[in-house]
Residue frames as qw, qx, qy, qz and C-alpha x, y, z in Angstrom:
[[0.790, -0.613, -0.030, -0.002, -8.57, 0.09, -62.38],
 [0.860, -0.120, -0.008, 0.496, -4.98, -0.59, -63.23],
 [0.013, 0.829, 0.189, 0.526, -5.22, 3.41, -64.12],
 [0.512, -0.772, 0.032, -0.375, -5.81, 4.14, -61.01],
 [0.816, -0.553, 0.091, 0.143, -3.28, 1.94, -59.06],
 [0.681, 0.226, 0.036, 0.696, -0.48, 3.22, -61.37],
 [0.036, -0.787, -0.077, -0.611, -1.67, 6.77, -60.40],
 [0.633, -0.745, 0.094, -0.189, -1.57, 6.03, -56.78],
 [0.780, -0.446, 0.087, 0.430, 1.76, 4.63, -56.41],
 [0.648, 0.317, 0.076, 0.688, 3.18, 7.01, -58.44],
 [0.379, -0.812, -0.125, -0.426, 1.65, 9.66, -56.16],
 [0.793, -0.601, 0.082, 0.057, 2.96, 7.91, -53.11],
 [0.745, 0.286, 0.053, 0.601, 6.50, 7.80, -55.28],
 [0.026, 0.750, 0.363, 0.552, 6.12, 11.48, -55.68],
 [0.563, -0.756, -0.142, -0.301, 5.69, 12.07, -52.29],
 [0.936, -0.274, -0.020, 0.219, 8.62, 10.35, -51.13],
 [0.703, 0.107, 0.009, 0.703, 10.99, 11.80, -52.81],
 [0.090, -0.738, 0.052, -0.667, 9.49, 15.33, -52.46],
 [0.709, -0.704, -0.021, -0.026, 9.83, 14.29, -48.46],
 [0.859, -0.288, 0.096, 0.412, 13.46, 13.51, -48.79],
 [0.434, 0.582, 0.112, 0.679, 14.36, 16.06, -51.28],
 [0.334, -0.836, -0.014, -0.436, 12.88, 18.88, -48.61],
 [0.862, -0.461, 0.098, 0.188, 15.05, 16.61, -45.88],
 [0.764, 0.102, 0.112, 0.627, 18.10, 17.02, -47.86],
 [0.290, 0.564, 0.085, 0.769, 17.65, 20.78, -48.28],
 [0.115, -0.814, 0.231, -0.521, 17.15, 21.77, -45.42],
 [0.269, 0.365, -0.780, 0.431, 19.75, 19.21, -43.67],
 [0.747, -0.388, 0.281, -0.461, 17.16, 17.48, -41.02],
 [0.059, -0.289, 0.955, -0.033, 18.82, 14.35, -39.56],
 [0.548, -0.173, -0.770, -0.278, 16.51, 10.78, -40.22],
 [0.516, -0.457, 0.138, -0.711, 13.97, 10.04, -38.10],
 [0.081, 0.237, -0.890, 0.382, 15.23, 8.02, -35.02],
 [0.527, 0.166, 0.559, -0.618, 11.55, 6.67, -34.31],
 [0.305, 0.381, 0.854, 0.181, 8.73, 4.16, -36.18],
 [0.035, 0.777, 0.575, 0.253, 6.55, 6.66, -36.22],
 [0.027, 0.710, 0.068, 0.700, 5.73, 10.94, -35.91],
 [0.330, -0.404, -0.700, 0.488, 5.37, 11.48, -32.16],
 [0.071, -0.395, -0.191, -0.896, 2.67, 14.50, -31.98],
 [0.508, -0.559, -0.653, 0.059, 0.81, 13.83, -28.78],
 [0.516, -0.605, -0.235, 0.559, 2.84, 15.21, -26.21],
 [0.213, -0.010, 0.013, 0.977, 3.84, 18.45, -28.40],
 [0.291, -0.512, -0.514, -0.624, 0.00, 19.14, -29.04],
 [0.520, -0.520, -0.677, -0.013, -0.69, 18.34, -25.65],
 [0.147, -0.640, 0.112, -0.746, -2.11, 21.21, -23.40],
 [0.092, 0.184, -0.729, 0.653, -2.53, 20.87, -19.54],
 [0.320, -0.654, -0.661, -0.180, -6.06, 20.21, -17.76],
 [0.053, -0.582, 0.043, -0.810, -7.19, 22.95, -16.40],
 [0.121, -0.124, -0.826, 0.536, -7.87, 23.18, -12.44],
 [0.233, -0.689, -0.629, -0.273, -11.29, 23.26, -11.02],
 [0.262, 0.384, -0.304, 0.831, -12.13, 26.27, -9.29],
 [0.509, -0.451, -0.660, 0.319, -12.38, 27.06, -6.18],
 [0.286, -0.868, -0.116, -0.390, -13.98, 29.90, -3.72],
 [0.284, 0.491, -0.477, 0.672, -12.66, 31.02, -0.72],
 [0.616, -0.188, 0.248, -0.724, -15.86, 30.98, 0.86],
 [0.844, 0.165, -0.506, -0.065, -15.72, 26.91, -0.23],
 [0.493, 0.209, -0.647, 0.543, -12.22, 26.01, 1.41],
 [0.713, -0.592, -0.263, -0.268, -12.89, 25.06, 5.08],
 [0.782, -0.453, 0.309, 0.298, -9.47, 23.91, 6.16],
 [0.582, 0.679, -0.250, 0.371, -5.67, 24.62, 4.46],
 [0.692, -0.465, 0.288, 0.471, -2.00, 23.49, 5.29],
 [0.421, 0.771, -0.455, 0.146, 0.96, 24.83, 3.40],
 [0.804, -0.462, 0.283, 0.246, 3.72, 22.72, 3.28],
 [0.363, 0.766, -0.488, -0.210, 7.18, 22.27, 1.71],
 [0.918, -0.252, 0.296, 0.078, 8.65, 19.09, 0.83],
 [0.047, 0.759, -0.597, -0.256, 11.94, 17.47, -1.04],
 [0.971, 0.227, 0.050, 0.050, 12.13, 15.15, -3.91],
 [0.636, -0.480, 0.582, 0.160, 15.54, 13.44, -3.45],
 [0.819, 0.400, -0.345, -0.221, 16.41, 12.80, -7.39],
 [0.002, -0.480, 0.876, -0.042, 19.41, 10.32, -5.63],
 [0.675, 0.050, 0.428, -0.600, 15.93, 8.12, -4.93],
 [0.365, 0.050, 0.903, 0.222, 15.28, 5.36, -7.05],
 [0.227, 0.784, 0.578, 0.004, 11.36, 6.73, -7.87],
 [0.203, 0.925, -0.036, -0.320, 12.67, 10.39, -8.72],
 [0.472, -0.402, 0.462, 0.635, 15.48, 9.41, -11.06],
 [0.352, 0.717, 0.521, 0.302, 13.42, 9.97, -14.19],
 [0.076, 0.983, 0.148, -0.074, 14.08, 13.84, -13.11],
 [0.224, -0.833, 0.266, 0.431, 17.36, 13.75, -13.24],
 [0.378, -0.194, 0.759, 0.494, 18.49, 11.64, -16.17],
 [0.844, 0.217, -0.017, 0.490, 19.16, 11.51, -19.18],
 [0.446, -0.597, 0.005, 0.666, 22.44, 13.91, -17.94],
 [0.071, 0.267, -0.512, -0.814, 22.64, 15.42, -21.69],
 [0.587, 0.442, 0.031, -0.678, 19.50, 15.93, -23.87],
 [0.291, 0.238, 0.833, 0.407, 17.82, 13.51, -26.53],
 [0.036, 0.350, 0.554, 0.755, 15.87, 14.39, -29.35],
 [0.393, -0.636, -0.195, -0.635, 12.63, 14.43, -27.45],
 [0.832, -0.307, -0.414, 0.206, 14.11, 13.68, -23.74],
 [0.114, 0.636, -0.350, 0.679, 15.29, 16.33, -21.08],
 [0.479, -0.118, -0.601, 0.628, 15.85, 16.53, -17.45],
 [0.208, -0.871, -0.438, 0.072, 13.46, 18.27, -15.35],
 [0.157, -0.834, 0.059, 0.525, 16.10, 21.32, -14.77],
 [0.254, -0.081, 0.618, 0.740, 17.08, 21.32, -18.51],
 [0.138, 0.632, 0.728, 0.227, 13.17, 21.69, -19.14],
 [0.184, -0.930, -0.256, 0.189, 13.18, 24.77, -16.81],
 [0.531, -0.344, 0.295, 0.716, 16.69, 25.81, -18.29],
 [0.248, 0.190, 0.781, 0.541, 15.53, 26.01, -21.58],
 [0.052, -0.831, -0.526, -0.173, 11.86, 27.48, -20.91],
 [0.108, -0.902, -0.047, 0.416, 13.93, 30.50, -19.07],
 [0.412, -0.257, 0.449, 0.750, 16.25, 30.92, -22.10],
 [0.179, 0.352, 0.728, 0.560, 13.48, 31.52, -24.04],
 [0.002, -0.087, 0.132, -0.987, 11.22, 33.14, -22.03],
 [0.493, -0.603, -0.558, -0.286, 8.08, 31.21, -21.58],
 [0.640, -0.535, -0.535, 0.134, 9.14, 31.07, -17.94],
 [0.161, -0.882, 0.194, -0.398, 9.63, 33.28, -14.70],
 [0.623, 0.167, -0.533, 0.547, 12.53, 33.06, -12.40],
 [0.309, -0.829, -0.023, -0.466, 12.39, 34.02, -8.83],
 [0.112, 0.668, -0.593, 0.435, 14.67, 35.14, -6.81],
 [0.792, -0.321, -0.519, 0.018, 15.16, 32.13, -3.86],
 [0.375, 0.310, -0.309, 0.817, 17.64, 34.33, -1.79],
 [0.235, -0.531, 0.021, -0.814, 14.70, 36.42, -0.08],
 [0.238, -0.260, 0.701, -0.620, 13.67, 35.92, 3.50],
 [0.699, 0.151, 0.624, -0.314, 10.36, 34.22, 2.46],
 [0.335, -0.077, 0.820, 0.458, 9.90, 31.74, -0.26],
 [0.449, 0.641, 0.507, -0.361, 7.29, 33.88, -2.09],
 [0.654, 0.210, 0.480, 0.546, 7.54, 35.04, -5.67],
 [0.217, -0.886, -0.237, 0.334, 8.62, 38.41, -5.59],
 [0.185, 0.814, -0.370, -0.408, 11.19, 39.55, -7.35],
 [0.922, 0.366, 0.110, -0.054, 12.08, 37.99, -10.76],
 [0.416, -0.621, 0.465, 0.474, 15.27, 37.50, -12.38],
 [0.658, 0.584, -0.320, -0.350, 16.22, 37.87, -15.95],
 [0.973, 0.139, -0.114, 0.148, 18.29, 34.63, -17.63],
 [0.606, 0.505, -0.334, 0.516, 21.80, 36.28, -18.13],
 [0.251, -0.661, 0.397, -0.585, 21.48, 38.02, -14.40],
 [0.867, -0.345, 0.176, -0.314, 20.76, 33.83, -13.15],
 [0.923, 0.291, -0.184, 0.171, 23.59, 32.41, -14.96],
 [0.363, 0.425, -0.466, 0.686, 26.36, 34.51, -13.69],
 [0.629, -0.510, 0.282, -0.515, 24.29, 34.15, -10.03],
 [0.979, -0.010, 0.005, -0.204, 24.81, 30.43, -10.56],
 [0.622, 0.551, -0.478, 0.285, 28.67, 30.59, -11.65],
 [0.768, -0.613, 0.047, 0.182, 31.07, 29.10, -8.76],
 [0.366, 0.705, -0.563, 0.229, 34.64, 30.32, -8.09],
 [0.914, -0.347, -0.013, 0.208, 37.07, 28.36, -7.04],
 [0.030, -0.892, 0.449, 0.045, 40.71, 29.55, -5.94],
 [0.977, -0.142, 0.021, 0.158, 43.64, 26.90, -6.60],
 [0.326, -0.660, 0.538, 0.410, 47.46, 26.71, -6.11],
 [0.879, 0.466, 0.037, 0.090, 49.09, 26.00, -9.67],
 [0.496, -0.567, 0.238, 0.612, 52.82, 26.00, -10.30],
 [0.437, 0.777, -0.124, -0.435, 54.14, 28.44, -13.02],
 [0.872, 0.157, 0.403, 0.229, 55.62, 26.27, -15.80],
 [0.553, 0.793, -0.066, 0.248, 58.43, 28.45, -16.15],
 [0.434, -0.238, -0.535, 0.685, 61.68, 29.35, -13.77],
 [0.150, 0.431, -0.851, 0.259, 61.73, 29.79, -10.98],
 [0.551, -0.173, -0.792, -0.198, 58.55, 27.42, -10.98],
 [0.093, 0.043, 0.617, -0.780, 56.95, 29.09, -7.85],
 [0.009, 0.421, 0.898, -0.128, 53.72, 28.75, -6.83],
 [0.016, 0.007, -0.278, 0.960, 50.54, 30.50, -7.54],
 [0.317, 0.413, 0.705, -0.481, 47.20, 31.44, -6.46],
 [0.211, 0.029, -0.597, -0.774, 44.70, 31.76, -9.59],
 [0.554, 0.259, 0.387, -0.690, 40.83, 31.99, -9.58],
 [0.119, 0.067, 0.928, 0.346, 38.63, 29.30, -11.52],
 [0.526, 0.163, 0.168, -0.818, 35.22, 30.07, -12.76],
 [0.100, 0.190, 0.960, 0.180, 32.75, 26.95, -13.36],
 [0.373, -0.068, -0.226, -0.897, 29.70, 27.78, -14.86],
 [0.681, -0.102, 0.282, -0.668, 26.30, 26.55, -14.06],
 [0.304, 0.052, -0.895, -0.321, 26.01, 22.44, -14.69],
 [0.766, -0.142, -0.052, -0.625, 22.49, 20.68, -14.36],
 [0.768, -0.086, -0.626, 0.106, 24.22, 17.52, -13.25],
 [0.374, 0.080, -0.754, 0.534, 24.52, 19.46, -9.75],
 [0.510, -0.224, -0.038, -0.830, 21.23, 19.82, -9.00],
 [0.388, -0.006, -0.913, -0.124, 19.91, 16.81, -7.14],
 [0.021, -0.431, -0.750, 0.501, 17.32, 18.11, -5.08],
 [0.012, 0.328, 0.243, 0.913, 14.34, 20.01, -5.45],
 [0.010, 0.399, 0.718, -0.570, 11.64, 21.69, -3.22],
 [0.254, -0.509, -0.635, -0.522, 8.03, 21.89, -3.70],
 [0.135, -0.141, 0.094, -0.976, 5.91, 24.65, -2.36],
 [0.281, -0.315, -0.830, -0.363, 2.06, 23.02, -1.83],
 [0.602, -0.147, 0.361, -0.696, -1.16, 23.89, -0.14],
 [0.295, -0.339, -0.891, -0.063, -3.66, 20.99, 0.78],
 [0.382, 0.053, 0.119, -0.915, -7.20, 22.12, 1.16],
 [0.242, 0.439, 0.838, -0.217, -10.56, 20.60, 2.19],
 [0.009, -0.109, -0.474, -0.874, -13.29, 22.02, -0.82],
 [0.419, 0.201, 0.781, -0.418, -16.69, 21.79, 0.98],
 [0.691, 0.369, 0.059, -0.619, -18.52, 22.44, -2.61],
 [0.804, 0.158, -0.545, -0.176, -17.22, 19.19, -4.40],
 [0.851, -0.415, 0.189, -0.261, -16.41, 17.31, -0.66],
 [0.881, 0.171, -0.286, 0.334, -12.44, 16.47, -1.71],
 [0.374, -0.823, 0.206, 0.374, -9.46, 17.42, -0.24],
 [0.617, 0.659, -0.263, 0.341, -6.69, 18.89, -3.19],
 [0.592, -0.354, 0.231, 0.687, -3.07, 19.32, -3.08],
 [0.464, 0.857, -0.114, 0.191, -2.25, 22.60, -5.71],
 [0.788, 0.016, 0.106, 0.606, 1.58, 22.46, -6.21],
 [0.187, 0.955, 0.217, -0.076, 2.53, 26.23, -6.31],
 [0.048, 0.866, -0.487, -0.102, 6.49, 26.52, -6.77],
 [0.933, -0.013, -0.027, 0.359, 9.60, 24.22, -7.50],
 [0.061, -0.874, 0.482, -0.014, 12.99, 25.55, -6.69],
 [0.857, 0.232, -0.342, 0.309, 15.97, 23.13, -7.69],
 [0.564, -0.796, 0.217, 0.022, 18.57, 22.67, -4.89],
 [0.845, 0.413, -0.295, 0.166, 22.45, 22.03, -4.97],
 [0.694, -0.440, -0.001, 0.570, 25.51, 21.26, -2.64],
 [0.282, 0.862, -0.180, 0.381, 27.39, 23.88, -1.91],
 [0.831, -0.257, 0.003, 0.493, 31.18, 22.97, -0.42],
 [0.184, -0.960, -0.073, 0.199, 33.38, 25.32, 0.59],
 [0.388, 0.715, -0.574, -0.088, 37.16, 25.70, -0.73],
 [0.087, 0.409, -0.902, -0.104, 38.32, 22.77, 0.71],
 [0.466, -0.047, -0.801, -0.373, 35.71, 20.48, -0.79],
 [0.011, -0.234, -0.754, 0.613, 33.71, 20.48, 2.91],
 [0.112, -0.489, -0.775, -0.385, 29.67, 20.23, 2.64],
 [0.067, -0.003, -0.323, 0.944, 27.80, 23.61, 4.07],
 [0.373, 0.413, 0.664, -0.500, 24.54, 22.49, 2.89],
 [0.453, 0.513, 0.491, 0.539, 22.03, 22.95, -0.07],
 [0.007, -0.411, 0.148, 0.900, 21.64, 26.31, -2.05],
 [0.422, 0.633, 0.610, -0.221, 18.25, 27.26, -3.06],
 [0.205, 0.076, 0.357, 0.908, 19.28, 28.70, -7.00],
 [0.359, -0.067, -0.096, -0.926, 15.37, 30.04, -7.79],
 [0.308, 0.234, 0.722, -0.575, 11.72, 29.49, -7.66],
 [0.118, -0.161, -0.615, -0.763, 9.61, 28.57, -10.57],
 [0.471, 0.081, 0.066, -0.876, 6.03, 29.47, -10.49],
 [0.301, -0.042, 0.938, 0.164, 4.23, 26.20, -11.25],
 [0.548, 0.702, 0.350, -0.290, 0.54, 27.36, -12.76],
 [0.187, 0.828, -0.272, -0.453, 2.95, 28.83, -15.04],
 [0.062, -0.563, 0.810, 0.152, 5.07, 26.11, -15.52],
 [0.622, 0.016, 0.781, -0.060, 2.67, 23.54, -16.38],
 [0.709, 0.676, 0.004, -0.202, 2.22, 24.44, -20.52],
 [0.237, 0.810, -0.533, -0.069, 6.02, 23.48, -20.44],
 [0.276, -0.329, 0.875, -0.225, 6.05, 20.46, -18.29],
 [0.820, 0.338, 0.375, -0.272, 2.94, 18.97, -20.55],
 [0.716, 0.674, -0.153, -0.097, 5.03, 19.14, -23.17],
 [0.294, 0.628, -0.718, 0.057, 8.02, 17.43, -21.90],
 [0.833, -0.077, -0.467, -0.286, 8.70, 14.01, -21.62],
 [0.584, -0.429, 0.613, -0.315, 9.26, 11.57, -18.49],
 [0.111, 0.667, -0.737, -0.024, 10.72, 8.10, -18.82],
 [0.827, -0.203, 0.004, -0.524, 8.35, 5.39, -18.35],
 [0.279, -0.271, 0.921, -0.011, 10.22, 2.25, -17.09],
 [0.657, -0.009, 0.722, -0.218, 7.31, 0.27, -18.19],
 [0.633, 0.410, 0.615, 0.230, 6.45, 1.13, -21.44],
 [0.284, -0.223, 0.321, 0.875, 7.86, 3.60, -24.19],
 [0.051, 0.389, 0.632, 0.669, 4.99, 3.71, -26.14],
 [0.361, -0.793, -0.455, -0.185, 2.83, 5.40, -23.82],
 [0.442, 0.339, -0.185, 0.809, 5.51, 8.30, -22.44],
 [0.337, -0.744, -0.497, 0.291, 4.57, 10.62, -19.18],
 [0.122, 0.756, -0.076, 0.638, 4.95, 14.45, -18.87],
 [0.341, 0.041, -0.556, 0.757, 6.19, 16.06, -15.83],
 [0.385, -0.278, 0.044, -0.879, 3.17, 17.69, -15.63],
 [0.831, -0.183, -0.415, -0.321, 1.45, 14.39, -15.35],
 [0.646, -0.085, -0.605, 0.457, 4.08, 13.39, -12.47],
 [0.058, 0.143, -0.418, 0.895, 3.41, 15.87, -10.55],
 [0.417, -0.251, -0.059, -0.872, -0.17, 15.67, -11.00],
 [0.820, 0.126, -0.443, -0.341, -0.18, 12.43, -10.22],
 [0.661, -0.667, 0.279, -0.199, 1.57, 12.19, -7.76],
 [0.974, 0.224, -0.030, 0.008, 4.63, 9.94, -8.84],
 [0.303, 0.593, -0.458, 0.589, 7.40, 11.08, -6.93],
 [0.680, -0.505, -0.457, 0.270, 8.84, 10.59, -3.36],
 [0.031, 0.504, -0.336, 0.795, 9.61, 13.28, -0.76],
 [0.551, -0.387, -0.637, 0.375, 9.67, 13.94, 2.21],
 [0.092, -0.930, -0.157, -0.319, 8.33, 17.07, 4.58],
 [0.650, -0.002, -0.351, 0.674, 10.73, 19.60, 5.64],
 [0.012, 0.015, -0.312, 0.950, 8.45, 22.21, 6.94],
 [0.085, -0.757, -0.617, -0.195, 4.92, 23.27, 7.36],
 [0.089, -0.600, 0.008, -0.795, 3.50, 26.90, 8.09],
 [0.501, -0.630, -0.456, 0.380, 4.04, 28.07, 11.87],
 [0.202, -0.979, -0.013, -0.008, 4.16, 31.25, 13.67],
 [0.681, -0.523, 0.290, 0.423, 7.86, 30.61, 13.89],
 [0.588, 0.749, -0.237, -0.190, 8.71, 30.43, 10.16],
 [0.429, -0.502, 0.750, 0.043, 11.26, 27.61, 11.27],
 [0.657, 0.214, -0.657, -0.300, 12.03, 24.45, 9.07],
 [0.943, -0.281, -0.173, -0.041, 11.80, 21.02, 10.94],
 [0.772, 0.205, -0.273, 0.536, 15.90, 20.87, 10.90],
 [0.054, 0.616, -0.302, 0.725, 15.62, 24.13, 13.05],
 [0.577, -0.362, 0.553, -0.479, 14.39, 22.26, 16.69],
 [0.905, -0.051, 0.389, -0.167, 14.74, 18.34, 15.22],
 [0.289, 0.609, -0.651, -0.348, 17.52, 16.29, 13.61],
 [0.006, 0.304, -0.949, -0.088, 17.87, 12.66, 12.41],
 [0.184, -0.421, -0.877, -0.138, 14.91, 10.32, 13.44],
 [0.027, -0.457, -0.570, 0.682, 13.81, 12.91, 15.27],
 [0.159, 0.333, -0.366, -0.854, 13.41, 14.84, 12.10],
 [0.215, -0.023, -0.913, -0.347, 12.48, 12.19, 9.98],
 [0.126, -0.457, -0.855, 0.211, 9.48, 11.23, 12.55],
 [0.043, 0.528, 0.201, -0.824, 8.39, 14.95, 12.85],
 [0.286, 0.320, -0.446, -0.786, 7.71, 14.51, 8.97],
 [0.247, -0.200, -0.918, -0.239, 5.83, 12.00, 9.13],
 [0.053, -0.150, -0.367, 0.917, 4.01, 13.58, 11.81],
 [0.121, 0.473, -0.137, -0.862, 3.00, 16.14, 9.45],
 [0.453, 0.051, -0.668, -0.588, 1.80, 13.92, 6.60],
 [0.169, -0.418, -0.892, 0.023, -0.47, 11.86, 8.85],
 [0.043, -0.322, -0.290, 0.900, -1.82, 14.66, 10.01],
 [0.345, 0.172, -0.289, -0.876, -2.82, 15.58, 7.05],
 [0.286, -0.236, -0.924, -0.094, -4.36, 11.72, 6.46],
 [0.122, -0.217, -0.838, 0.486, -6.10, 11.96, 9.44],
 [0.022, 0.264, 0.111, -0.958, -7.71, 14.99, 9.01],
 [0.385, 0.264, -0.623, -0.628, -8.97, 13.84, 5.75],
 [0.298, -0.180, -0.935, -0.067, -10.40, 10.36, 7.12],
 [0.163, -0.308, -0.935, 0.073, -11.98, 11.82, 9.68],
 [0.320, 0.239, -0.044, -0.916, -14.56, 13.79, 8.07],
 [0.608, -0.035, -0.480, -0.631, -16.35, 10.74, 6.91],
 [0.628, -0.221, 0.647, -0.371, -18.44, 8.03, 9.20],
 [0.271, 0.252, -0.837, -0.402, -18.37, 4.57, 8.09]]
């Protein structure tokens, strides 16, 4: 017996140092955690249920806007600089187009379909901002001049983003869905003298696409760390606030194009009881 329990801890010895030796050679920093985290990288998306055409009875298309300035959407925008296993929602989609899981589309085009793609290096230098300033030369005779500034893309000025969605009545399983079909990040854009002109749609991500990337990144649980959310899961889940700034009409108009302020505001609500309604009353109590 005592055989055996000198074998086993000299096994488990063994082990240790062959773990730390391999750590030292090939320079991995200590692990900043109790324990392995392998859930969320294993973890694969649920698949949607499908659905006929000949099914679907009823369908809106809307678009709405999560506000990350919000209290409930700030998970998307912090942390402002990566951790180990911790990104911002546009640092997730940064990343997935630097590599190349994901597709870019163009946001620029008249409708907000996904039509023409855009490579990485052709979105970054789309994304760059000049900026012209007076400087003084710092020589005689110390006159003034004009000099261009290029700022490259940062992911702290993103603070909006719009979602793409149908909502559909299924008559063969008797629910109404919501299928999320795009996200486009949004950012102020101020003219030269520092004066707001509104947002600028940068692209359009595909979301079916985008959800084997967003299972695997993490969301910020306020309540408990040990039990970590994906973005996929917020989204499926509904765990975000917006608000509607359009619905499909013969016009192709946004709400902001015939309604401003409360008027606006009430017009979007409107729209989302609507949809309620619609939904309630299809069943008798």
């Amino acid at each position: 017996m005592k055989k055996i329990i000198i074998a086993a801890v000299f096994l488990c010895l063994c082990t240790v140092i062959g773990t730390l030796a391999v750590a030292q050679i090939l320079d991995l920093p200590p692990r900043d955690a109790v324990y392995d985290k392998q859930h969320i990288q294993d973890n694969t998306p649920i698949p949607y249920p499908y659905v006929r055409e000949a099914d679907v009875m009823w369908s809106k298309r809307v678009w709405r806007m999560i506000d990350l300035r919000e209290k409930m959407n700030q998970p998307f925008y912090y942390p402002e600089y990566p951790q180990t296993d911790w990104r911002n929602l546009i640092t997730v989609f940064m990343d997935a187009l630097k590599e190349g899981t994901l597709t870019a589309y163009d946001a620029n085009t008249p409708s907000d379909e996904f039509l023409v793609p855009l490579y990485y290096n052709e979105l970054m230098k789309r994304m760059e901002r000049t900026e012209t300033m007076r400087l003084k030369r710092p020589y005689p005779p110390y006159n003034d001049f004009d000099t261009i500034i290029t700022r490259k893309f940062s992911a702290m000025d993103v603070k909006r983003f719009r979602v793409k969605e149908d909502w559909f009545f299924d008559k063969q399983r008797s629910v109404i869905e919501v299928r999320i079909m795009g996200i486009c990040p949004v950012r102020d854009n101020f003219d030269e003298r520092g004066e707001f002109r509104g947002y600028e749609p940068l692209f359009w991500i595909y979301f079916p696409e985008a959800r084997n990337v967003l299972a695997k990144a993490e969301v910020f649980n306020r309540r408990n760390n040990a039990q970590r959310l994906t973005y996929d899961d917020v989204f499926m889940k509904r765990l975000f606030a917006s608000y509607i700034y359009k619905e499909q009409n013969e016009y192709d108009r946004q709400i902001s194009d015939y309604a401003l302020g409360l008027d606006a505001l009430l017009e979007s609500e409107r729209i989302k009881n609507e949809i309620f309604l619609w939904e309630s009353d299809l069943w008798e109590y």
